[in-house]
C-alpha positions as CSV (number, residue, x, y, z in Angstrom):
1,X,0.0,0.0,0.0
2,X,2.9,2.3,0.8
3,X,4.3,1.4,-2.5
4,X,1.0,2.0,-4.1
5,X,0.6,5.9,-2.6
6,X,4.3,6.5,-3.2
7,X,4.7,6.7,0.7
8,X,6.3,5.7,3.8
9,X,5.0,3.0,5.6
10,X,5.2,5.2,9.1
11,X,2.8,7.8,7.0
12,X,0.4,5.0,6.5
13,X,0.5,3.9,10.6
14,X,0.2,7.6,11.7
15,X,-2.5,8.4,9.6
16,X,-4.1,5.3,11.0
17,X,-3.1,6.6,14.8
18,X,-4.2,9.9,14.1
19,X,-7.1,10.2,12.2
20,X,-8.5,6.4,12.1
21,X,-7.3,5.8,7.9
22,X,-6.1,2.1,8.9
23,X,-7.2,-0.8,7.0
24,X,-10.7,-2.7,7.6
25,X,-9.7,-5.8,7.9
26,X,-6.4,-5.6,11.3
27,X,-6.8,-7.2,14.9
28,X,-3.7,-6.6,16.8
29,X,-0.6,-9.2,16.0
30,X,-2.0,-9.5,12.8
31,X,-1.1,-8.3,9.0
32,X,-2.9,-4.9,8.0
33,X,-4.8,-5.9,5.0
34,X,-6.6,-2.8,2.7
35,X,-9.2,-3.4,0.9
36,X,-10.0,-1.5,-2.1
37,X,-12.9,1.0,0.0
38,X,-9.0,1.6,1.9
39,X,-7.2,2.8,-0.8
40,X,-10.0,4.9,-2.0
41,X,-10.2,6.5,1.2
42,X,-6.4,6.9,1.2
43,X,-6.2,7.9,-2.4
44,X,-8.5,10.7,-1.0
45,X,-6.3,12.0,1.9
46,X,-3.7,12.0,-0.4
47,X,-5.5,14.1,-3.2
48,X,-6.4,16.7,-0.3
49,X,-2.7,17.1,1.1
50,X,-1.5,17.9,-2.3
51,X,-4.2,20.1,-3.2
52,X,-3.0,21.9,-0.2
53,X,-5.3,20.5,2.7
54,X,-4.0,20.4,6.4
55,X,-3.7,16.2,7.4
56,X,-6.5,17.1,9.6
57,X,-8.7,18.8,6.9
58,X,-7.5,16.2,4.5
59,X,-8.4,13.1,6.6
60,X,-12.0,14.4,7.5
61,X,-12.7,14.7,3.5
62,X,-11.4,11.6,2.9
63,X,-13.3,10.0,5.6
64,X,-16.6,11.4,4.3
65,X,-16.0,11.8,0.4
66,X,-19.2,13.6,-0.3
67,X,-18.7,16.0,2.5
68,X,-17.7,19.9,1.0
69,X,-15.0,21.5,2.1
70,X,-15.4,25.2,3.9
71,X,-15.4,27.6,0.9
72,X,-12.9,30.5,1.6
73,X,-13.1,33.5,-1.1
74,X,-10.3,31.4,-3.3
75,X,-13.0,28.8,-3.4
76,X,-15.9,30.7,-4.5
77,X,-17.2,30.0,-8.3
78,X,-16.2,33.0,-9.1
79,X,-12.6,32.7,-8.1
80,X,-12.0,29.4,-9.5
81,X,-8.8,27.8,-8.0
82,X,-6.9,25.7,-10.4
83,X,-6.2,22.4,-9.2
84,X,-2.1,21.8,-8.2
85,X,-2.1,17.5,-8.0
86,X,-1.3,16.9,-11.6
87,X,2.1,19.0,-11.5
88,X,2.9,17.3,-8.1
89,X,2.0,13.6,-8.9
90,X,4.1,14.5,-12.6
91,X,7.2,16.1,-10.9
92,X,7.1,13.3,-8.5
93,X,7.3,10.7,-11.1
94,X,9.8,12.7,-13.1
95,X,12.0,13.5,-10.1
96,X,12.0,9.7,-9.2
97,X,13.2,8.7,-12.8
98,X,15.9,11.2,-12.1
99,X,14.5,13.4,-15.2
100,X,15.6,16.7,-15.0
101,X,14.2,18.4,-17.8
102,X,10.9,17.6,-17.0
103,X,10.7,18.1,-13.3
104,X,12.0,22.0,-14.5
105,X,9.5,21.9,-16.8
106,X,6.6,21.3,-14.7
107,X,7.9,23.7,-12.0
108,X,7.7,26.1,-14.9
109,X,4.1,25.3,-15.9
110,X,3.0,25.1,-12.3
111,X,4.5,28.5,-11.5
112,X,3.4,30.5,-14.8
113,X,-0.1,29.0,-14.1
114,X,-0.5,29.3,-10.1
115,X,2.4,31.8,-8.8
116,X,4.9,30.9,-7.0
117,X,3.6,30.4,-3.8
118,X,1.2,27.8,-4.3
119,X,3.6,26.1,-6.7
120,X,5.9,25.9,-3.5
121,X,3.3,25.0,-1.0
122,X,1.1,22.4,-3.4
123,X,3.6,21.0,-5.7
124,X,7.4,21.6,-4.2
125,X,6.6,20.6,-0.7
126,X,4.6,17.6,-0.9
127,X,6.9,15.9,-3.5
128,X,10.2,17.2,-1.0
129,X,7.9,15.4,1.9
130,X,6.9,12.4,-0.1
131,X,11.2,12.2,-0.7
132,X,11.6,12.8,2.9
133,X,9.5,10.0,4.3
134,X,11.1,7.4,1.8
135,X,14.8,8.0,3.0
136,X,13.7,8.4,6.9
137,X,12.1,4.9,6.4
138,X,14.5,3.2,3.7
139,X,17.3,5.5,3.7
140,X,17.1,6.1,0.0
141,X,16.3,8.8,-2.5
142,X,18.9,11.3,-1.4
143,X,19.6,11.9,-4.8
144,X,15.6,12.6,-5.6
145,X,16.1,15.4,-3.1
146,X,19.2,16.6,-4.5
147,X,18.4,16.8,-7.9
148,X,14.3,18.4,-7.1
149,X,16.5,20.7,-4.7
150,X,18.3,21.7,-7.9
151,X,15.3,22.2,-10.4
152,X,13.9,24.5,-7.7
153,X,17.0,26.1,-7.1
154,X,17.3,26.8,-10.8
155,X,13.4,27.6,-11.6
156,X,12.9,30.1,-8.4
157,X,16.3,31.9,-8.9
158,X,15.1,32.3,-12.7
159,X,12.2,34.0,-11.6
160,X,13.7,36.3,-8.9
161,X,16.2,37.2,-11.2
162,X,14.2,38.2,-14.1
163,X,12.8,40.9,-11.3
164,X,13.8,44.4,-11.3
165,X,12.4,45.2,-7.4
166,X,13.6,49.3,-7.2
167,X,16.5,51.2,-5.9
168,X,14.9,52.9,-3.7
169,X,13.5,50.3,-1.2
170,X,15.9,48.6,1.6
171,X,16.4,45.6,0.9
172,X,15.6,42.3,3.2
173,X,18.4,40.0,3.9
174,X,18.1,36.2,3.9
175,X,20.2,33.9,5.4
176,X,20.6,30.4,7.5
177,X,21.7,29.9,10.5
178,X,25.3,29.0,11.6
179,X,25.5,24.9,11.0
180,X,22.4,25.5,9.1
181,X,23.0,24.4,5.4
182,X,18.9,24.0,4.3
183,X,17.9,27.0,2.6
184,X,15.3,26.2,-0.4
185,X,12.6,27.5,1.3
186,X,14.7,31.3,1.4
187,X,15.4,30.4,-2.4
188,X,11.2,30.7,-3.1
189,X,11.0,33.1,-0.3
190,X,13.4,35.6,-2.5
191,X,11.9,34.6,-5.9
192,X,8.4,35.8,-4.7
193,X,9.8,38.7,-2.8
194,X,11.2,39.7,-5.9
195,X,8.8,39.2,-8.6
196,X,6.3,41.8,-5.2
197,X,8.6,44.7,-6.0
198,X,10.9,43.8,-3.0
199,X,14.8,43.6,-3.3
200,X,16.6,40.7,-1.8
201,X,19.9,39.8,-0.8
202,X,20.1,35.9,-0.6
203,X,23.3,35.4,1.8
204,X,22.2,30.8,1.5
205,X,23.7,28.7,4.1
206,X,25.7,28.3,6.8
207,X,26.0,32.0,7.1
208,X,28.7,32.8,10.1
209,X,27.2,35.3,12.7
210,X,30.6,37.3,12.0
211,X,29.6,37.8,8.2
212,X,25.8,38.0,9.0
213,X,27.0,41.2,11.4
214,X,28.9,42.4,8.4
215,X,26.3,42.1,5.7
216,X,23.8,43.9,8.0
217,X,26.2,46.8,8.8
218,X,27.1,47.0,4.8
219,X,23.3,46.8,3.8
220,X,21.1,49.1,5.8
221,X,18.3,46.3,5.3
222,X,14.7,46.8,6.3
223,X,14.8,43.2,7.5
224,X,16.4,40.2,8.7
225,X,15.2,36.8,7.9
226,X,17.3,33.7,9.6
227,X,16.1,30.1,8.8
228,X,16.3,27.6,11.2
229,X,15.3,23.7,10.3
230,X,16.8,21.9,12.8
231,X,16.6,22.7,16.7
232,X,20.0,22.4,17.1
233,X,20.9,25.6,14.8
234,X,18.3,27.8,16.2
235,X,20.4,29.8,18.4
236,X,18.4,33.0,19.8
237,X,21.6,34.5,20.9
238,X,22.4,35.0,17.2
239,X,19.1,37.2,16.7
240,X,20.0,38.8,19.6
241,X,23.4,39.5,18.8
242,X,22.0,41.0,15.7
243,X,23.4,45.1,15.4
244,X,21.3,47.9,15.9
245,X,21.2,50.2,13.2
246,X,20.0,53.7,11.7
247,X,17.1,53.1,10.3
248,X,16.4,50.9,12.4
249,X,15.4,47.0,10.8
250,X,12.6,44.2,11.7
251,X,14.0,40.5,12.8
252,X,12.2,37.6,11.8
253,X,12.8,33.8,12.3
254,X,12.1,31.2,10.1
255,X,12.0,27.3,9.7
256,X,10.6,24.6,12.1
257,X,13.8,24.8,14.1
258,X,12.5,27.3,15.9
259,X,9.1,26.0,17.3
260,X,10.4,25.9,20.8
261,X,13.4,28.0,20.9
262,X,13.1,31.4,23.4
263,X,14.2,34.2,21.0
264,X,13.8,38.1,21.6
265,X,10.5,39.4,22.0
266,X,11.2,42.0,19.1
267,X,11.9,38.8,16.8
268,X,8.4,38.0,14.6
269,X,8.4,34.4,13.7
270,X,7.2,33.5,10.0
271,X,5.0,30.7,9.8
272,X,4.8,30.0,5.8
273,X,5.7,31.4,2.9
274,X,2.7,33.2,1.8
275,X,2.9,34.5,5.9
276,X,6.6,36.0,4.9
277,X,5.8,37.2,1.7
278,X,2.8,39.1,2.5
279,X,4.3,40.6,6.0
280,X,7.7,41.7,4.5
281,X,5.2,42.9,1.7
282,X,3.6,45.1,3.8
283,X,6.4,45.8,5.9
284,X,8.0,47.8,2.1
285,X,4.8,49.2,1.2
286,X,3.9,46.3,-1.0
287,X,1.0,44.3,-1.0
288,X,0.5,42.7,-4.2
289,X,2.5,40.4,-6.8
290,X,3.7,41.2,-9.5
């Protein structure tokens, strides 16, 4: 069955822990045995996760198929949303058979045809999570990740550098965390912030504190953005370590690694991309993309 979703096995038991997806047919002891009304509902959950669903959200539809979902003002007939699972079950496909070309390709398609943002958050991340759970339970597919980490890498910077934000606005630096060497998800941050009218300066991974003090000093920047994924980078004595300055600039964290960390009370955490994009948006006097 996990096979059959293109999933990990430990996705299939917690959805069965959580949210009561297990198969029909399991006493305890005994083999878990699906029958086809189990991969329907599955097939379901999976279909709402990629079409951008919370696992809560997704498992209640898939446990009552004909049940709506809540209609938000991107929902209503009149703002048609495009559906997303196409481009992520194709780039997952692609990715696995190591095809470049087309996993850039659909990237492309997806982006020119949803924006950016959704195209991270309905086709880049559940493909990257789909990747994840595979290596964490068979530790393989690390060069899946490496080569969709590429493709985005190569898409996203496309787009941010086809952007022409003005002089005239401070710019907003982005960087990881000492230790830190994930950064894709300041790679789409930038290309969005970009193509809003908002200059970046992309400083990747790894960033010392020593050259983050520096760039902030050189830069005058209206903000700071420092991703975090793992705990164990999320220092807060980095954020407050950060200079003061004339103007003065906002801090913001980033990245899961900071769920439980204590940092500064003037630090503003980010909690997705849209979040960051809209807030530092705002934060420069635009509101709208490009």
């Amino acid at each position: 069955m996990a096979r059959r979703l293109g999933v990990a096995p430990a996705t299939l038991r917690t959805w069965d822990r959580r949210y009561g997806l297990g198969p029909a047919q399991h006493t305890p002891g005994a083999h878990r045995r699906y029958a086809p009304a189990d991969l329907a509902r599955l097939e379901r959950m999976q279909r709402a996760l990629l079409q951008g669903a919370t696992p809560a959200e997704a498992a209640r539809l898939a446990a009552a198929p004909h049940a709506e979902p809540a209609r938000s003002s991107e929902n209503r007939p009149e703002a048609r949303v495009v559906p997303t699972d196409r481009w992520a079950l194709g780039m997952g496909r692609a990715a696995t058979a190591l095809d470049t070309a087309a996993v850039r390709g659909l990237l492309v398609e997806a982006a020119a045809a949803v924006g950016l943002v959704r195209t991270w958050d309905e086709v880049v991340r559940p493909v990257l999570g789909a990747v994840a759970d595979r290596w964490a339970c068979t530790g393989e597919g690390v060069e899946i990740e490496h080569l969709l980490s590429e493709a985005v890498i190569g898409v996203f910077g496309a787009r941010a550098m086809a952007a022409e934000p003005p002089a005239d606005v401070r710019p907003v630096l982005l960087a990881s965390m000492p230790g830190e060497l994930h950064h894709l998800p300041l790679t789409a941050l930038a290309a969005v912030l970009a193509e809003r009218g908002v200059p970046v300066r992309p400083l990747g991974p790894n960033l010392p504190s020593e050259a983050l003090t520096a760039a902030v000093r050189r830069t005058a920047p209206a903000a700071v953005v420092l991703w975090a994924q793992d705990a164990a980078t999320a220092d807060p004595g980095v954020l407050a370590g950060l200079p003061r300055t004339r103007p003065r600039f906002r801090s913001f964290s980033a990245g899961p690694g900071w769920a439980d960390a204590a940092v500064p009370d003037r630090v503003h955490p980010l909690v997705s991309l849209a979040d960051a994009a809209d807030r530092l948006g705002t934060l420069l006097g635009v509101t709208q993309e490009h």
